[in-house]
C-alpha angles and dihedrals in degrees: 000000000000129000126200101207126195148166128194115210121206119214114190118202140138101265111218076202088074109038081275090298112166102266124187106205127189142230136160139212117212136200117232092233095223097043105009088243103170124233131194119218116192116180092223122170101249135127128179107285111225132304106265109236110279094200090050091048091048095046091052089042112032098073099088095014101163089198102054120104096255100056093028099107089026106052108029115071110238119228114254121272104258095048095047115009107235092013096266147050129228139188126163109322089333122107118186106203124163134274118259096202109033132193089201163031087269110020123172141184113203107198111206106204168354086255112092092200122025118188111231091243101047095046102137117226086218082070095043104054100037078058092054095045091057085046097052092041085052099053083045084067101052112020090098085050099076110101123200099041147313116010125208122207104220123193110184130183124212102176123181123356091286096067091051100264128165105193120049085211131097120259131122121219121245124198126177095199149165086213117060102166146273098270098043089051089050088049094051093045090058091042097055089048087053098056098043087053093048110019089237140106104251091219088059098044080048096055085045092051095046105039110125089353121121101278094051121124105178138257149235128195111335095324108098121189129204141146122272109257082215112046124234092171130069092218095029142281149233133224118195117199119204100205112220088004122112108168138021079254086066096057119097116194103272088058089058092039088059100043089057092048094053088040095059089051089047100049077037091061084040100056090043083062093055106268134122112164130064147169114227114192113187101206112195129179122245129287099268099002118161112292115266094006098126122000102217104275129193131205127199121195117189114216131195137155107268085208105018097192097054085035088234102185120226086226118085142154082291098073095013106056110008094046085226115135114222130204138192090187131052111235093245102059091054087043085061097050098045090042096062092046100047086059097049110108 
């Protein structure tokens, strides 16, 4: 039901690596197997440069920090009564406000916690989670506000300066929209053809054709992990599937216990490869879609600085303006990698 689809392209040159031999390099172009998305992969000799200093970046950061415990209720607005009851929700060390400057009709900011800076391989689930559960209680208020059609309930992650990030520190971004994103409608579109064609959910069928194959991660409870067959990072990326879930609504608190469980190992495995920086896009069907249409799938994109002193950035023309997504590193070595990590005890 499922096709893997590559091309490997041949570039011929006379290589000054080698004293100007005639060399024959390789590269190859994948089809995202739900939309035929291509992706590049060149075999270029890069690995992740080192980890900036955390303690230099809090102490630049941290004076007039919105989202520290000292300026929190002072400094973020609060929601009006009828739509949130008191303004804001908490759970844990997590505080939803909302966004100053929103993108649009419901726009949130989760704050995760007391900690101004968290490294990304000592995030704690507890954080996490208790994120996601004001995030999903959030989207519970306002998902029967959207006007004009289906609504979609988003929960994004910029975390560190890399990922584009404004704020240090850590918060996720929530949305309730009509308008979910071009690659999430094209997404939805294949995934409803697919569906129609085969009868399956192609998340599903995808979890079945990749399971203990090379680009497997692991799984626990219902959330599987695995590497995408067509790359979106540079160094590599994760996709979570959340089986028989299709919104952030969906998820009890064992589903979210267990996402944030899996999530820690992965940005764990990550970080040991040098990052420390990604970007976490929650991607949910729509309010009353057709049953069994898209299980809740997350994708983590881990960022970095290919030259950090001249702040080169690991996004080009490549991914901006042509919508082509670009690796260093084939899936299924950093299948391999993560796999072996997300098992350790």
């Amino acid at each position: 039901m499922i096709e893997f689809l590559a091309q490997t392209k041949r570039t011929r040159l006379h290589d000054p690596r080698a004293g100007f031999a005639l060399a024959e390099i390789e590269s190859e172009v994948r089809r995202d197997p739900l939309t035929g998305d291509s992706a590049r992969i060149c075999h270029f000799a890069l690995r992740a440069p080192p980890a900036p200093d955390l303690a230099a970046i809090e102490a630049l950061s941290r004076p007039g920090c919105p989202f520290c415990p000292e300026r929190l209720d002072a400094l973020t607005p609060r929601f009006p009564e009828e739509l949130v009851p008191g303004g804001r929700l908490r759970r844990g060390e997590a505080t939803l406000v909302p966004n100053l400057f929103p993108y649009d009709d419901y726009s949130a900011i989760a704050v995760l916690c007391r900690e101004h800076v968290q490294a990304m391989d000592a995030m704690p689930a507890r954080l996490i989670a208790d994120g996601l559960a004001v995030a999903r209680e959030f989207i519970g208020l306002t998902a029967g506000r959207i006007d004009g059609g289906a609504a979609y309930g988003i929960a994004t992650w910029n975390f560190m300066p890399a990922s584009g990030g404004s704020q240090v520190h850590p918060h996720m971004q929530v949305i309730t929209t009509a308008t979910p994103g071009n690659a999430l409608a094209r997404q939805h579109a294949a995934a409803e053809a697919f569906r129609r064609r085969t009868g399956r959910v192609y998340a599903d069928a995808l979890i079945a054709a990749e399971r203990a194959g090379p680009r497997w991660i692991g799984e626990r409870g219902r959330v599987a992990w695995l590497a995408p067959f067509a790359p979106a990072g540079v160094l590599g990326d994760a996709l979570a599937v959340v089986r028989d879930r299709a919104t952030l609504l969906d998820l009890d608190d064992a589903d979210i216990a267990d996402f944030a469980a899996s999530l820690v190992r992965v940005l764990a495995a990550f970080a040991a490869r040098g990052l420390w920086s990604f970007n976490l896009c929650l991607l949910p069907d729509a309010f009353g879609a057709a049953p069994r249409r898209h299980w809740l799938t997350a994708r983590l994109l881990p960022r970095f600085h290919l030259n950090p002193q001249l702040h080169v950035s690991d996004a080009s023309h490549m991914q901006l303006l042509l919508d082509e997504r670009f690796a260093m590193l084939a899936p299924e070595e950093v299948a391999a990698d993560l796999r072996a990590r997300f098992g350790a005890p």
